[in-house]
C-alpha positions as CSV (number, residue, x, y, z in Angstrom):
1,X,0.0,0.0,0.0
2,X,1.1,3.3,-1.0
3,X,1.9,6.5,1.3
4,X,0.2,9.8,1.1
5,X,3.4,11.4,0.1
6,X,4.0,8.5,-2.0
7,X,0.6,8.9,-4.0
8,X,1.5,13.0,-3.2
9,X,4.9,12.7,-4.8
10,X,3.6,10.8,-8.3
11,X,0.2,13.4,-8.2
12,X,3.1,16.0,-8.6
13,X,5.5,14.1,-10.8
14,X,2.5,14.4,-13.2
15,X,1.6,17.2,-13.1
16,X,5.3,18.1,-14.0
17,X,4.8,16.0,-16.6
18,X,1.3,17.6,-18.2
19,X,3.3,21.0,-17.8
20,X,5.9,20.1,-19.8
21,X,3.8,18.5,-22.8
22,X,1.4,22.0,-22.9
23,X,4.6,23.6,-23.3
24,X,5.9,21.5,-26.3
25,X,2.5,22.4,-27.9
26,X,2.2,25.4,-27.1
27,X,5.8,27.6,-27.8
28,X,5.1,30.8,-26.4
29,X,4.1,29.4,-22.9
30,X,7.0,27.0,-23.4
31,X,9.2,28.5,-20.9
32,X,6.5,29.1,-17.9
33,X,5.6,25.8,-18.1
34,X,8.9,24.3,-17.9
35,X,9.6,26.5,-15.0
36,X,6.2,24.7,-13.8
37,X,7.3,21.6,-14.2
38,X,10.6,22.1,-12.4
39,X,8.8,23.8,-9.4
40,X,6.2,20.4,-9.1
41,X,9.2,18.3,-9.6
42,X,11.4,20.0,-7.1
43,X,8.2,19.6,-4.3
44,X,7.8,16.1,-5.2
45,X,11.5,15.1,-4.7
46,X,11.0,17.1,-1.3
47,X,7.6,15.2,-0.7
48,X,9.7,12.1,-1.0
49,X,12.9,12.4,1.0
50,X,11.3,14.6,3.8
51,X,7.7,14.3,4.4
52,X,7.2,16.3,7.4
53,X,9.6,19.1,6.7
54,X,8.7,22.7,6.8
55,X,9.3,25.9,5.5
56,X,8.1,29.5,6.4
57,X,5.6,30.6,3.7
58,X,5.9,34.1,4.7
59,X,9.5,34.9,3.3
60,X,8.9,36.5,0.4
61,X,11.5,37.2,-2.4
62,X,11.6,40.7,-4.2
63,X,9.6,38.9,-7.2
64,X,6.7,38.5,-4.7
């Protein structure tokens, strides 16, 4: 039987996934969604080796 971040980790994985194939159809969003699918990919890996890790929401970069 699966764990939620196990079943969390794939959900994410693709997701990635979907992100990166409306970006190879689509050329002008190409770049977005391949920043996407990094992002879901990096949470997923993160999901996977620490599951009950934290980080402050709050803290805000100057992009924000």
């Amino acid at each position: 039987m699966a764990t939620n971040a196990e079943i969390a980790a794939k959900l994410l994985r693709d997701a990635a996934s979907f992100f990166r194939h409306v970006g190879e159809q689509n050329d002008p969003i190409r770049e977005q969604m391949d920043t996407n699918a990094q992002a879901y990919e990096t949470i997923a890996g993160l999901v996977e080796t620490e599951p009950t890790a934290q980080f402050d929401l709050t803290e805000r970069g100057p992009d924000a």
